[in-house]
C-alpha positions in Angstrom: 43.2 140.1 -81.1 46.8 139.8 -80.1 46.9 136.1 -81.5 45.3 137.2 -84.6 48.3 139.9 -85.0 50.9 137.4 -84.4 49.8 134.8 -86.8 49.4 137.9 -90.0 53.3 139.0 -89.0 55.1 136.4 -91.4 57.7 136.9 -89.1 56.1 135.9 -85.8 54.2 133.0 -88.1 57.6 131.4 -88.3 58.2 131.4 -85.0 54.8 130.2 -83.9 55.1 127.6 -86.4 58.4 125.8 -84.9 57.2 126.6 -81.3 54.1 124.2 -82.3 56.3 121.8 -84.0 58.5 121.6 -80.9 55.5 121.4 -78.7 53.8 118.4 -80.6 57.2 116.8 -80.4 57.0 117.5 -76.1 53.4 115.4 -76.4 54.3 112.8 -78.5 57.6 112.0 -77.2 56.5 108.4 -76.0 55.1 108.0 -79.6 58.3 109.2 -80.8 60.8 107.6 -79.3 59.0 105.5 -77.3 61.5 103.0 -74.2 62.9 100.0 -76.3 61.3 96.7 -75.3 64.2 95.6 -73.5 64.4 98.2 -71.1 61.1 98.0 -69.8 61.4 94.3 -69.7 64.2 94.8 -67.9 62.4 97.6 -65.7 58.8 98.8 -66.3 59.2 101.7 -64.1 62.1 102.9 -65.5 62.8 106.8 -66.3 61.6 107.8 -69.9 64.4 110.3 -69.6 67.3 108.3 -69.1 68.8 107.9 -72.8 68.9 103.8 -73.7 72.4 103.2 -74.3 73.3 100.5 -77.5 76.5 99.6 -76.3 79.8 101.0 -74.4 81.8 102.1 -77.7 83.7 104.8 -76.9 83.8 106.2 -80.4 80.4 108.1 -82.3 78.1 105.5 -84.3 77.2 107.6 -87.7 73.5 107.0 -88.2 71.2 104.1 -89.4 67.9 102.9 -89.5 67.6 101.6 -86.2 69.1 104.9 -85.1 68.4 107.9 -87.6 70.9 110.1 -85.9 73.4 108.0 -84.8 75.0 107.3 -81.4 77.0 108.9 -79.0 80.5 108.3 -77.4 79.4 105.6 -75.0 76.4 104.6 -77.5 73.1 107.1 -76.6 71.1 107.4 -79.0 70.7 111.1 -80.0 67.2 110.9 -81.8 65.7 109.9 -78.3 67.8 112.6 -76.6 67.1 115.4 -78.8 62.8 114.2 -78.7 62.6 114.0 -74.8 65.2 116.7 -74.6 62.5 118.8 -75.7 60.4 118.3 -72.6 63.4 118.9 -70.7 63.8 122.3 -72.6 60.7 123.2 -71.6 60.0 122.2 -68.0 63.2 124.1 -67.2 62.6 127.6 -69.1 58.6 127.5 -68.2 59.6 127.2 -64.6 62.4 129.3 -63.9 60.6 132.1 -66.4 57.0 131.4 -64.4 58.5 131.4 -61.2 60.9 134.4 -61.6 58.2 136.4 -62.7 55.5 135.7 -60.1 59.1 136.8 -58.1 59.5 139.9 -59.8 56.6 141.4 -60.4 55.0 140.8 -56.5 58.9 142.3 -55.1 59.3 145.1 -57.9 55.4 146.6 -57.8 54.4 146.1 -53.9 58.0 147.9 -53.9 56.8 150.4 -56.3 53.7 151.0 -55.1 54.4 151.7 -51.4 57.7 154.0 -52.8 59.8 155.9 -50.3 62.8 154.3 -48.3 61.4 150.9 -48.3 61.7 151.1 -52.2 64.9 152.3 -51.9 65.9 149.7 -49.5 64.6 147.0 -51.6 65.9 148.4 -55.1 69.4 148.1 -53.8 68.7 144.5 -53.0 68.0 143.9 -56.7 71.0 145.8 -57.3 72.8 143.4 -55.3 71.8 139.9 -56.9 72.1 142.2 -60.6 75.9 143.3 -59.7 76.8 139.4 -60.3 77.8 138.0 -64.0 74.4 136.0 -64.2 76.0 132.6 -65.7 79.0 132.7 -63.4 76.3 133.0 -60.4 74.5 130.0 -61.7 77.4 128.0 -62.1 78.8 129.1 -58.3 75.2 128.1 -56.9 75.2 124.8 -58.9 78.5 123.6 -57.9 77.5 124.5 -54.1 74.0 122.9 -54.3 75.3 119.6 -56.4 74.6 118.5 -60.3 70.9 118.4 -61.1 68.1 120.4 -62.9 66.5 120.9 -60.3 69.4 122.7 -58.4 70.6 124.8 -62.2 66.4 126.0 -62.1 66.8 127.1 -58.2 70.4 128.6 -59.4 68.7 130.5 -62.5 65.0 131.9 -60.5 67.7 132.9 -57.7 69.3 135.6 -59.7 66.4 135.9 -62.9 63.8 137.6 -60.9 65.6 141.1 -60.7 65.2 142.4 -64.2 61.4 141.3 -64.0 61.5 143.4 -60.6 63.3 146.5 -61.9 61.0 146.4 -65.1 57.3 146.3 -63.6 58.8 148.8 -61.2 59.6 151.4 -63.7 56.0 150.8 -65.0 54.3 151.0 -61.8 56.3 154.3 -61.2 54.3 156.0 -64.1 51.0 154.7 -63.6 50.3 154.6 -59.9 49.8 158.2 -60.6 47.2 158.4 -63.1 43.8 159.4 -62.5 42.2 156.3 -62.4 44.4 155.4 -60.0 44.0 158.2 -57.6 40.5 158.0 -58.5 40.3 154.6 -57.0 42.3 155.2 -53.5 39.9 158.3 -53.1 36.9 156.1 -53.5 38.2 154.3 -50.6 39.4 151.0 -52.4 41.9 148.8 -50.6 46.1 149.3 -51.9 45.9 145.6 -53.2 42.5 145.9 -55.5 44.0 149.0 -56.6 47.4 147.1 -57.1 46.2 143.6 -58.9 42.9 145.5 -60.6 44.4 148.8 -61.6 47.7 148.8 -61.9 49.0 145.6 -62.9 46.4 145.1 -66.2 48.2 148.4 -67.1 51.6 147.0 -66.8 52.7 143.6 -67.1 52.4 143.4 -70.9 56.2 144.7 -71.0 57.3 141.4 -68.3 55.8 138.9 -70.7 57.2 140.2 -74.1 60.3 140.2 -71.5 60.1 136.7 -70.6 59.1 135.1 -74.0 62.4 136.4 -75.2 64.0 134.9 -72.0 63.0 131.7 -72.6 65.3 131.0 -75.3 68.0 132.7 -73.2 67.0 130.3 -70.2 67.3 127.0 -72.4 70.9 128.2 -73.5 72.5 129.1 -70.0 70.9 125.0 -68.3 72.7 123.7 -71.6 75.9 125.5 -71.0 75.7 124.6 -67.2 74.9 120.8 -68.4 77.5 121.1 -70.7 79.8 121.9 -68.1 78.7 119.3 -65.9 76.9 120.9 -63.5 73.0 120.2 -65.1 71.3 117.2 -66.1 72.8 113.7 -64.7 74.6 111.5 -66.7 72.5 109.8 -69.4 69.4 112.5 -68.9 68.2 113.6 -71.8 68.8 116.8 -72.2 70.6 119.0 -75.4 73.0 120.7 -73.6 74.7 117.2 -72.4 73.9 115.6 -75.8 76.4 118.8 -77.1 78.7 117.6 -74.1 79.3 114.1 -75.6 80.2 115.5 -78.6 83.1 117.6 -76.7 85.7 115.1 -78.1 84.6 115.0 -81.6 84.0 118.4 -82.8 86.8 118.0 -85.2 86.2 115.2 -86.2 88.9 112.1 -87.5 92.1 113.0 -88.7 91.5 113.4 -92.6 87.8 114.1 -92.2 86.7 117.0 -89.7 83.1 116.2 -90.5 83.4 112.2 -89.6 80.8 112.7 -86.4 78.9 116.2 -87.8 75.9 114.6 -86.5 77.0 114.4 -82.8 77.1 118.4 -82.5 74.4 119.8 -85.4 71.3 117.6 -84.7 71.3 118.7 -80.5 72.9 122.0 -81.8 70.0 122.8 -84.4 67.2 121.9 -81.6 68.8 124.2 -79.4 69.3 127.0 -82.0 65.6 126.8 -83.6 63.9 126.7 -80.1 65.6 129.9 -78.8 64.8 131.2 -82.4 61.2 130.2 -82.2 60.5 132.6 -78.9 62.8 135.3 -80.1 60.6 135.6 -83.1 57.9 135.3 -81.0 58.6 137.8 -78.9 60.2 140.2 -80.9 57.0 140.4 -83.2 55.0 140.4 -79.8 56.7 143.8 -78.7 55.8 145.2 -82.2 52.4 144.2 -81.5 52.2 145.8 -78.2 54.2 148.7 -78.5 51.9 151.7 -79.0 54.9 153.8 -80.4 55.3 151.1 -83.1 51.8 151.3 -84.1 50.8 152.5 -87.6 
């Protein structure tokens, strides 16, 4: 029913339509942009992630045949960063949004539910972790725990949780005192049946419109933090450092600002249509959901 909504809204159709397209691109990557010969002669286990390098140039390669959108400072080739950048993009928002929503809603509604000082007690927790600039958190975190993606996904989930806590709070606030609710704790039924059964069907629709629009937001801030320095290793494929080679170039050759254009828009247009792909999504999804939108 829902899907069947989102694919009539023209506007959500869009969005669905370059989420698939980046999703096919995720599957086929090996097909793609598959390891040159070379480098698995060389090494047949190596990483598919690590970027093959053409060279130690330090000046941008404008693109070719062999290499459609050219190379980076220090020759990477960008088309195979920006293709298995795209599993990077997602492995890192599907699980820092997954994980900081299992986080959120278990904290936020057993908090809810039970009410009284120990939901006072925990809310000002949340208000805690929410009281700190959420990028300058991640980037504190990252520097103490070392570059990696794994440490920028434990850095994000740290401090992402709380607004998925404070929102399926405010939600089990209102319903845990329906009817059908009190209905059920009369009958005898057991807090967490009434909590996973009851209460949650009734209220997590308002988390996951929340964290399909996250996702976008999620990509951005491991790209800025990569960008930085602070994400991905050196040679990783991954759009935010792709953006990071490019530092040095953005304005181009003396004469000619747009000399090495394609070392910031092709990594810079993945970015931008992903995150516009789940906004769309989940801006329609709302819409769809939202009984006070409803015709």
């Amino acid at each position: 029913m829902v899907l069947k909504k989102l694919i009539r809204n023209p506007i959500s159709l869009i969005g669905l339509i370059i989420l698939l397209g980046f999703i096919l691109v995720a599957i086929l990557a090996p097909v793609i942009a598959p390891l040159p010969e070379d480098v698995l002669a060389r090494n047949p286990n190596a990483d598919p992630y690590r970027i093959p390098r053409y060279g130690f140039a330090s000046t941008p390669t404008p693109p070719s045949k062999e290499h459609p959108m050219g190379l980076t400072e220090g020759q990477l080739d960008i088309f195979y960063g920006i293709v298995w950048g795209t599993r990077t993009a997602f492995k890192v928002g599907l699980t820092v949004i997954s994980i900081s929503c299992l986080i959120g809603i278990i904290i936020g509604s057993v908090s809810a539910y039970i009410g009284g000082k120990f939901d006072e007690i925990v809310m000002r927790f949340v208000d805690i972790f929410m009281s700190f600039p959420f990028l300058i958190a991640a980037i504190v975190i990252t520097t103490i725990l070392g570059r990696g993606l794994e440490n920028v996904m434990l850095a994000m989930i740290l401090f992402r949780w709380t607004g998925y806590a404070r929102l399926i709070r405010g939600n089990v606030l209102q319903v845990k005192q329906d009817e059908y609710v009190m209905a059920a704790r009369a009958a005898g039924v057991s807090h967490i049946v009434i909590l996973i059964r009851h209460i949650l069907p009734n209220t997590i629709f308002p988390v996951i419109i929340q964290a399909s629009m996250n996702m976008g937001s999620i990509v951005v801030t491991a790209a800025s933090l990569s960008f930085l320095g602070l994400g991905a290793p050196e040679g990783y494929a991954d759009w935010g450092q792709m953006i990071s080679y490019a530092r040095n170039w953005i304005l181009g050759a003396p004469g000619n600002p747009l000399a090495y254009w394609y070392t910031v828009v092709y990594p810079g247009l993945a970015i931008i249509l992903f995150v516009l792909s789940w906004n769309l999504i989940g801006d329609a999804f709302r819409d769809i959901m939202d009984p006070k939108l409803q015709g």
